[in-house]
PDB file of N, CA, C and O in Angstrom:
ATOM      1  N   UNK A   1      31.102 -33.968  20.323  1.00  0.00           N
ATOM      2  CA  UNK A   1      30.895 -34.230  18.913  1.00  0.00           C
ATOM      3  C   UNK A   1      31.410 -33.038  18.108  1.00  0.00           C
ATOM      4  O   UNK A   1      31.136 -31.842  18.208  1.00  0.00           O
ATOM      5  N   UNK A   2      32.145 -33.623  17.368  1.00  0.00           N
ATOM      6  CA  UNK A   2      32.519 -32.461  16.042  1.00  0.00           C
ATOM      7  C   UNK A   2      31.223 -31.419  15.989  1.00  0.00           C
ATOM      8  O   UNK A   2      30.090 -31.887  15.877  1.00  0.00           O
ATOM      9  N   UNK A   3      31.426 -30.088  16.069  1.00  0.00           N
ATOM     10  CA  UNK A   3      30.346 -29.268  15.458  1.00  0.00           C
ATOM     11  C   UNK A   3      29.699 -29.329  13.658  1.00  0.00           C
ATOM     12  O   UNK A   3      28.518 -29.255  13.318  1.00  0.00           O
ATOM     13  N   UNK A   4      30.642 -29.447  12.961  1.00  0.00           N
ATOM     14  CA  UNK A   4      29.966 -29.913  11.439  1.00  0.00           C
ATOM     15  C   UNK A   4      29.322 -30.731  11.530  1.00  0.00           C
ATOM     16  O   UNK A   4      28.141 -30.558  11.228  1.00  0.00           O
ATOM     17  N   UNK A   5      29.838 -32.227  12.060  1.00  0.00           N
ATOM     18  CA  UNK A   5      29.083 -33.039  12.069  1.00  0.00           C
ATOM     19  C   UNK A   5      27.952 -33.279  12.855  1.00  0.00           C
ATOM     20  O   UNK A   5      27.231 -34.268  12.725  1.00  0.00           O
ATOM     21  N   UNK A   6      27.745 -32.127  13.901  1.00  0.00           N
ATOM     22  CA  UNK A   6      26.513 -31.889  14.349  1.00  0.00           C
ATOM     23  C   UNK A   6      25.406 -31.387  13.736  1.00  0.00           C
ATOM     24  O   UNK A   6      24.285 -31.724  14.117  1.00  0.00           O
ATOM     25  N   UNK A   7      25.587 -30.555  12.755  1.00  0.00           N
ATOM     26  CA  UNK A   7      25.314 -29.204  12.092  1.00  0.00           C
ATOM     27  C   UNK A   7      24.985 -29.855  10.794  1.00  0.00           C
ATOM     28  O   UNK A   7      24.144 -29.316  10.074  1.00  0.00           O
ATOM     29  N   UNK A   8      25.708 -31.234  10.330  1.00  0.00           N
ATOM     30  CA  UNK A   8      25.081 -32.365   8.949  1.00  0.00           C
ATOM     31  C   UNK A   8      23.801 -32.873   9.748  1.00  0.00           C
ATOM     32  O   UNK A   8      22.664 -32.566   9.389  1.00  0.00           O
ATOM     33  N   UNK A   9      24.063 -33.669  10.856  1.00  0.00           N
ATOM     34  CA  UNK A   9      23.428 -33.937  11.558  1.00  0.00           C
ATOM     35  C   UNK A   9      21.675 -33.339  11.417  1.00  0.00           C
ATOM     36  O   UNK A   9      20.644 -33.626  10.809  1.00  0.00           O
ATOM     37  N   UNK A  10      22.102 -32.495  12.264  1.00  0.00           N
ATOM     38  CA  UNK A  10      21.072 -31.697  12.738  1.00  0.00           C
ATOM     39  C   UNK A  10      19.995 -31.250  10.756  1.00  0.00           C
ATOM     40  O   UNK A  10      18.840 -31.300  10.334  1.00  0.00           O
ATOM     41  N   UNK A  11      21.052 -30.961  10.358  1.00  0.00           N
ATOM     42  CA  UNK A  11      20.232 -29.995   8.997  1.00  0.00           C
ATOM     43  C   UNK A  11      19.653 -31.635   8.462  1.00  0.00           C
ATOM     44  O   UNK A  11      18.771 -31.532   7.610  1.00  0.00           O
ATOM     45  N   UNK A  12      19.972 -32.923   8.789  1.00  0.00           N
ATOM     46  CA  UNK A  12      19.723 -33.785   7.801  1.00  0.00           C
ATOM     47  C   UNK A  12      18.239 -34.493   7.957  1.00  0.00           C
ATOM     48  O   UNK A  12      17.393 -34.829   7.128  1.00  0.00           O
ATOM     49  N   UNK A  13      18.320 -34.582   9.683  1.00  0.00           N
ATOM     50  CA  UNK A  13      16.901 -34.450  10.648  1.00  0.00           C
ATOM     51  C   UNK A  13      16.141 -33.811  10.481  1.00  0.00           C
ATOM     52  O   UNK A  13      15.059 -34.390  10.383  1.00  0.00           O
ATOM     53  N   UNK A  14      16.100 -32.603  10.361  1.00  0.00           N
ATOM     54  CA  UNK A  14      15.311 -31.090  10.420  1.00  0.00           C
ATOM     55  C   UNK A  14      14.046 -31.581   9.367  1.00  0.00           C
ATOM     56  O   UNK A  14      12.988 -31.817   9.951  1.00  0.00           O
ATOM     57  N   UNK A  15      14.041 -31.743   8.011  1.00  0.00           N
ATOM     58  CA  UNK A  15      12.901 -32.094   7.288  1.00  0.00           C
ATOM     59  C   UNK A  15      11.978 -33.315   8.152  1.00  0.00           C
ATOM     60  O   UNK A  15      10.848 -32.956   8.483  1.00  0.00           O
ATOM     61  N   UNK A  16      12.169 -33.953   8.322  1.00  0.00           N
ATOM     62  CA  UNK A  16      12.011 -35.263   8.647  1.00  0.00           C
ATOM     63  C   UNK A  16      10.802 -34.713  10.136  1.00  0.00           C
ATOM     64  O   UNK A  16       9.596 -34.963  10.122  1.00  0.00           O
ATOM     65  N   UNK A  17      11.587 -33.888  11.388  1.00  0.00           N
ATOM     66  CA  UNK A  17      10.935 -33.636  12.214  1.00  0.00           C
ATOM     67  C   UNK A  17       9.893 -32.346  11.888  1.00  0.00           C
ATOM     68  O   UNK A  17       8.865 -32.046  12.496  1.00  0.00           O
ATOM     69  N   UNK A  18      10.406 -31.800  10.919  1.00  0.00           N
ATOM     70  CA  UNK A  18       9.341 -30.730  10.660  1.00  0.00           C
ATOM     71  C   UNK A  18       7.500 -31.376   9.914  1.00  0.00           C
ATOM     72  O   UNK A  18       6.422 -30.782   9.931  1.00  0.00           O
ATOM     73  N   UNK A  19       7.821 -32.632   9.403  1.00  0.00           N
ATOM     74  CA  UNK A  19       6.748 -33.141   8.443  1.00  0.00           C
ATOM     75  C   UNK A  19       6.190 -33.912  10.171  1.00  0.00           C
ATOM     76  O   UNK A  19       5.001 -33.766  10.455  1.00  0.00           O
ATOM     77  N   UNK A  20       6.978 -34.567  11.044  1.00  0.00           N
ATOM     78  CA  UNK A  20       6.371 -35.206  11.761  1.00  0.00           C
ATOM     79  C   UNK A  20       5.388 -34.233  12.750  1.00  0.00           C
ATOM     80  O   UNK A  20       4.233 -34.497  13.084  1.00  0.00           O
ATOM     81  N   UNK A  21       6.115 -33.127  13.092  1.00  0.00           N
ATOM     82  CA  UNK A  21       6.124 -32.404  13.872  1.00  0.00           C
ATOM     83  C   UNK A  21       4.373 -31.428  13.588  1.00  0.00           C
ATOM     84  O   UNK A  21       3.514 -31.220  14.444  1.00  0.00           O
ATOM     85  N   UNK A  22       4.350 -30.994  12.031  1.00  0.00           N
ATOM     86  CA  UNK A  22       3.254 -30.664  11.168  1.00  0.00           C
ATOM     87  C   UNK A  22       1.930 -31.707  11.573  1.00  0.00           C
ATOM     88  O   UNK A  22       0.928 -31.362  12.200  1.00  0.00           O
ATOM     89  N   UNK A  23       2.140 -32.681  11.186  1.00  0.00           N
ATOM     90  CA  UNK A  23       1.306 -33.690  11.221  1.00  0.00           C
ATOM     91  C   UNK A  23       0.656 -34.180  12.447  1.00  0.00           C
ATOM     92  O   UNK A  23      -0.499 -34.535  12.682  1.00  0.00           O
ATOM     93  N   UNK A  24       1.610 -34.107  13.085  1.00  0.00           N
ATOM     94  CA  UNK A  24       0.944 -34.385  14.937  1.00  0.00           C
ATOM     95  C   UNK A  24       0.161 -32.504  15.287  1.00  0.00           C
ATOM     96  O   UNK A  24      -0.802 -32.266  16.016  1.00  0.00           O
ATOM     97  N   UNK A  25       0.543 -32.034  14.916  1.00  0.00           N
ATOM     98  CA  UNK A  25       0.002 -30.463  15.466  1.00  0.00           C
ATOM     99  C   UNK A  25      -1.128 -30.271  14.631  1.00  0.00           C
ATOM    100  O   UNK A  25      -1.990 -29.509  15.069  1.00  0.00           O
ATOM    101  N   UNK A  26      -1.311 -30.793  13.529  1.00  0.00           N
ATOM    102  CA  UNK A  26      -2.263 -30.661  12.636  1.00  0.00           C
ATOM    103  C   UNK A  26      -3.722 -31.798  13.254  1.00  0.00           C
ATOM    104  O   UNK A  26      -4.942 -31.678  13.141  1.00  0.00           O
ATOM    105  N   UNK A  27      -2.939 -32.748  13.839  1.00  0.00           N
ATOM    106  CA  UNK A  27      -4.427 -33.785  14.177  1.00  0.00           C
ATOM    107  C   UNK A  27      -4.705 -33.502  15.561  1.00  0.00           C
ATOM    108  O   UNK A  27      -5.718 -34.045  16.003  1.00  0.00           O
ATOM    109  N   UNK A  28      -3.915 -32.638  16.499  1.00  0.00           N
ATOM    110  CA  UNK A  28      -4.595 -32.067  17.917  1.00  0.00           C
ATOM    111  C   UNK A  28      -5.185 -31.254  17.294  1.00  0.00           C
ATOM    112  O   UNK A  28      -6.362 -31.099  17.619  1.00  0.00           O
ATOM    113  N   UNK A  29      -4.531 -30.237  15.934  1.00  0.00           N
ATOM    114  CA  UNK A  29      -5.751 -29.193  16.815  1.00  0.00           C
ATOM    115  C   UNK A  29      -6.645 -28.938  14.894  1.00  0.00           C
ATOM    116  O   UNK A  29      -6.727 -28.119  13.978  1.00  0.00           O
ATOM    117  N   UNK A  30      -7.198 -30.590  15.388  1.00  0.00           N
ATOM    118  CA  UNK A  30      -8.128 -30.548  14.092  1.00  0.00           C
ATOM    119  C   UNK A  30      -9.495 -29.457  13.927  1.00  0.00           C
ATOM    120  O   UNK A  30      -9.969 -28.848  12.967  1.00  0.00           O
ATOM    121  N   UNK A  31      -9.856 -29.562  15.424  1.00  0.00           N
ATOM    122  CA  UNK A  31     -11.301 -28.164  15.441  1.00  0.00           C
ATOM    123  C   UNK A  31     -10.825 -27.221  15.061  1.00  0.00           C
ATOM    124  O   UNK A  31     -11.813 -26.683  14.561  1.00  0.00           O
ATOM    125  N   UNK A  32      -9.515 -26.139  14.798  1.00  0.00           N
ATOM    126  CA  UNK A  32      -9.119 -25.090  14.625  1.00  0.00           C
ATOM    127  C   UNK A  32      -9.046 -25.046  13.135  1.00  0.00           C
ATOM    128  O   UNK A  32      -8.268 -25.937  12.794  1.00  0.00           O
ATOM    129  N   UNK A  33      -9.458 -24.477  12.207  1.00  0.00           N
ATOM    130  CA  UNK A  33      -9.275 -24.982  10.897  1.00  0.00           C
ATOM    131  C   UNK A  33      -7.603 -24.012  10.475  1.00  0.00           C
ATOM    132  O   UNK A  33      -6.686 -24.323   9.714  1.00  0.00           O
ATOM    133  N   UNK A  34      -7.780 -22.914  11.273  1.00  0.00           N
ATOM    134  CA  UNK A  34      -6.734 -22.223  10.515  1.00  0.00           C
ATOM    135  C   UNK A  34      -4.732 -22.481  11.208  1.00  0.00           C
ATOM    136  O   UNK A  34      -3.604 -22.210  10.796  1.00  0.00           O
ATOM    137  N   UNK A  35      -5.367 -23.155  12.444  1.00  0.00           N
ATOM    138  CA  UNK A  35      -4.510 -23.970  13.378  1.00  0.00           C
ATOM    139  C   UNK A  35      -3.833 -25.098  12.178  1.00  0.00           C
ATOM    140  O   UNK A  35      -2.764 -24.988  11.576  1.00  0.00           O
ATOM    141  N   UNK A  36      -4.688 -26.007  12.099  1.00  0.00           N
ATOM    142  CA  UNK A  36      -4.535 -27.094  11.106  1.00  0.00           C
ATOM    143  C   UNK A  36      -3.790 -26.711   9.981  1.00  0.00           C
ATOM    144  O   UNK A  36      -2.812 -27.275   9.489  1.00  0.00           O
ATOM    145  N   UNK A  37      -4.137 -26.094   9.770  1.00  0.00           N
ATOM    146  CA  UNK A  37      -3.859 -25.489   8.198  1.00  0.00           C
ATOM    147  C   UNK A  37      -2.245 -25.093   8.054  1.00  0.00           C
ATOM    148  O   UNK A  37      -1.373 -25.566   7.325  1.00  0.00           O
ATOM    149  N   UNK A  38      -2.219 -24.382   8.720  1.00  0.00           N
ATOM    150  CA  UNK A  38      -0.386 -24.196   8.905  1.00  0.00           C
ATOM    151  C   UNK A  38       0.264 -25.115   9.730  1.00  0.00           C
ATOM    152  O   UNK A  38       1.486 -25.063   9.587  1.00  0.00           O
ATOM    153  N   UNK A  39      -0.243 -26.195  10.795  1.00  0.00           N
ATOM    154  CA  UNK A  39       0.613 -26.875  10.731  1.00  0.00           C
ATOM    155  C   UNK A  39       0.891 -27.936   9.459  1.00  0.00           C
ATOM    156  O   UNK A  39       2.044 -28.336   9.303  1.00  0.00           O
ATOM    157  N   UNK A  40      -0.345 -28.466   8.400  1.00  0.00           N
ATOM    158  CA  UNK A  40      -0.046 -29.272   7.853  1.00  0.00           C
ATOM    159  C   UNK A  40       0.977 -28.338   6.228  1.00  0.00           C
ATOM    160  O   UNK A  40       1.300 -28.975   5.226  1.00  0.00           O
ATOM    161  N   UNK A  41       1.329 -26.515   6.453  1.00  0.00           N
ATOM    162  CA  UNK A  41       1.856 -25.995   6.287  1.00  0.00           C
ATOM    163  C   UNK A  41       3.380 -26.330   6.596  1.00  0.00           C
ATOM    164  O   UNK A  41       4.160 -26.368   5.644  1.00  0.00           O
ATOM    165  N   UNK A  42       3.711 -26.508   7.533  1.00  0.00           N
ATOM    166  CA  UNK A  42       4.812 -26.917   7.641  1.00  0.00           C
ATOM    167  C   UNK A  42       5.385 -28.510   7.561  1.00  0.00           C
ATOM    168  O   UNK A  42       6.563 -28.853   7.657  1.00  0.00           O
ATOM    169  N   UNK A  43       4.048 -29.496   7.329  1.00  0.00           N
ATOM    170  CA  UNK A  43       4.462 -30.683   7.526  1.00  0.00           C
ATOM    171  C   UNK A  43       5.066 -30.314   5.865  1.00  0.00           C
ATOM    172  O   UNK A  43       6.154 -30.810   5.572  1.00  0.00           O
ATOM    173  N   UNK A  44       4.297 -29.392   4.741  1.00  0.00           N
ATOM    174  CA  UNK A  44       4.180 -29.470   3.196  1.00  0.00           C
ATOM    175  C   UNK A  44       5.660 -29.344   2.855  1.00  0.00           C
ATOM    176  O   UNK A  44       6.269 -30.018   2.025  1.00  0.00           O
ATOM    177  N   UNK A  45       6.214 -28.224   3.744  1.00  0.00           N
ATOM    178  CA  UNK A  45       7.908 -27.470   4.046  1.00  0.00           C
ATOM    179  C   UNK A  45       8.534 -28.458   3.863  1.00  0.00           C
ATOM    180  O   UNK A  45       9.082 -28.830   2.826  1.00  0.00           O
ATOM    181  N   UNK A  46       8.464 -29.254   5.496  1.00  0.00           N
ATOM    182  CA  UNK A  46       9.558 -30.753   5.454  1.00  0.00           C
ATOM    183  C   UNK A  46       8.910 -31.684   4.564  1.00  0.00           C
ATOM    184  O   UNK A  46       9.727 -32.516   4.170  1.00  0.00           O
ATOM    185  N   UNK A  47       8.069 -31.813   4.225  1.00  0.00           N
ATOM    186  CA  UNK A  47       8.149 -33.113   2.799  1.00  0.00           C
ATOM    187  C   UNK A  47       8.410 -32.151   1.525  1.00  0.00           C
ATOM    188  O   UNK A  47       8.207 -33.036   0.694  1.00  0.00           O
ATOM    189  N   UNK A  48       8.621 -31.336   0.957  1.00  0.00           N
ATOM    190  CA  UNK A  48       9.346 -30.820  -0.344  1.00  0.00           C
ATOM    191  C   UNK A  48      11.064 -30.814  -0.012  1.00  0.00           C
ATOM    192  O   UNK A  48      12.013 -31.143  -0.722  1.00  0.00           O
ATOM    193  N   UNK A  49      10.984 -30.191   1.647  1.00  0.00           N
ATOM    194  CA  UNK A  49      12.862 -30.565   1.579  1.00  0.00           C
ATOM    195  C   UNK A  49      13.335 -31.366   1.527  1.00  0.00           C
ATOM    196  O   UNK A  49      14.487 -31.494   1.112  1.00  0.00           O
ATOM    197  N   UNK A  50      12.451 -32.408   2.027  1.00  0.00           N
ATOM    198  CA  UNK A  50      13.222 -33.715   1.769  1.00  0.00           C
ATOM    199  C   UNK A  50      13.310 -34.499   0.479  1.00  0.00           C
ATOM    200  O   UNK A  50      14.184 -35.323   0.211  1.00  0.00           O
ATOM    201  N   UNK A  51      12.202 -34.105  -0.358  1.00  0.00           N
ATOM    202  CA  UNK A  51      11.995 -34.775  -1.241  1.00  0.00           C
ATOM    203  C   UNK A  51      13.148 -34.076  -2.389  1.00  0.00           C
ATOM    204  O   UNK A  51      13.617 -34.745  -3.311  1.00  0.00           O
ATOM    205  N   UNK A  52      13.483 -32.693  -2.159  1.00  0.00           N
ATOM    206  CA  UNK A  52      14.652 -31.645  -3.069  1.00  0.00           C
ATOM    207  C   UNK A  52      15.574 -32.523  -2.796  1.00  0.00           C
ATOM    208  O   UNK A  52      16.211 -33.184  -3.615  1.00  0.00           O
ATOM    209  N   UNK A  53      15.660 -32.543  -1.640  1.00  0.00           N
ATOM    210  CA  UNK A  53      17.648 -32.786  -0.715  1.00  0.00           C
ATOM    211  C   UNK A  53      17.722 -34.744  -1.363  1.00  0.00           C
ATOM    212  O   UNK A  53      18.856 -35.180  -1.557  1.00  0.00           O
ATOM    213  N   UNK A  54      16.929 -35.379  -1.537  1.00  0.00           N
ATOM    214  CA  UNK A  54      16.345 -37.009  -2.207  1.00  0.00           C
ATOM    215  C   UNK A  54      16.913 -36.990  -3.397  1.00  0.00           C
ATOM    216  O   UNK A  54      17.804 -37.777  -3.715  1.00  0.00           O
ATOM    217  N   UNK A  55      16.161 -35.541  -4.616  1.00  0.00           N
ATOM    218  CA  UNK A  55      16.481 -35.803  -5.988  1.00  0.00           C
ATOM    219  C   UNK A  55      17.868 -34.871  -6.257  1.00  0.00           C
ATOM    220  O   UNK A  55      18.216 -34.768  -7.433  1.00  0.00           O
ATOM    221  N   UNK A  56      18.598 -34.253  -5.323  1.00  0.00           N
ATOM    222  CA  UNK A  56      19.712 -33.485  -5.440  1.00  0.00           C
ATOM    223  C   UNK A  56      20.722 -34.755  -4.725  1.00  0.00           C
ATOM    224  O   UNK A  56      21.707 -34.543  -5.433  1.00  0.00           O
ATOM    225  N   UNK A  57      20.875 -35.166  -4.406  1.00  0.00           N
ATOM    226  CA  UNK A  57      21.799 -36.360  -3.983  1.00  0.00           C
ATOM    227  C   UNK A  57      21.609 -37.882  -4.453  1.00  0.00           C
ATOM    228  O   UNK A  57      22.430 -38.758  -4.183  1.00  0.00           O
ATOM    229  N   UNK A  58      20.477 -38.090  -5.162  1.00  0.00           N
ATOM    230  CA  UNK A  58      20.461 -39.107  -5.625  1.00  0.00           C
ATOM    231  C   UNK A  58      19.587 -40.512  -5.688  1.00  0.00           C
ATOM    232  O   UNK A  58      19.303 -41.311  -6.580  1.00  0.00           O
ATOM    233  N   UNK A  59      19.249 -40.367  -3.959  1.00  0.00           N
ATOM    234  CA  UNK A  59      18.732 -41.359  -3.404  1.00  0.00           C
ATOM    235  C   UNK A  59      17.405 -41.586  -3.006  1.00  0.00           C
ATOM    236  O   UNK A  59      17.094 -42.648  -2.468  1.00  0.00           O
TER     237      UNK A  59
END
C-alpha cells in the first residue's frame, strides 16, 4: 500500500479508535476511579477530533 495513503488511512481511524478504545478501558476498570477517569479522558480526545476534523471538512 502506498505509504500516504496509509498514513490518511491510519490518521482518519485514529479518533474513532481512541473514543472506542477510552470507553471500553473506562467500563473494565470502573472500581478505579482515577483509572476511569483518563480513560474516558481519552475517549473526550477522540470525540473532539473527530468532531474538529467533521466541522473542518464539512461532513
Amino acid at each position: 500500500m502506498n505509504p500516504i495513503r496509509l498514513g490518511r488511512t491510519v490518521l482518519f481511524f485514529l479518533p474513532y479508535v481512541l473514543v472506542v478504545a477510552g470507553v471500553l478501558a473506562a467500563s473494565k476498570a470502573a472500581g478505579a476511579p482515577g483509572v476511569a477517569l483518563q480513560a474516558l479522558g481519552v475517549a473526550a480526545i477522540g470525540s473532539l477530533w473527530a468532531w474538529r476534523r467533521g466541522r473542518r471538512n464539512g461532513y
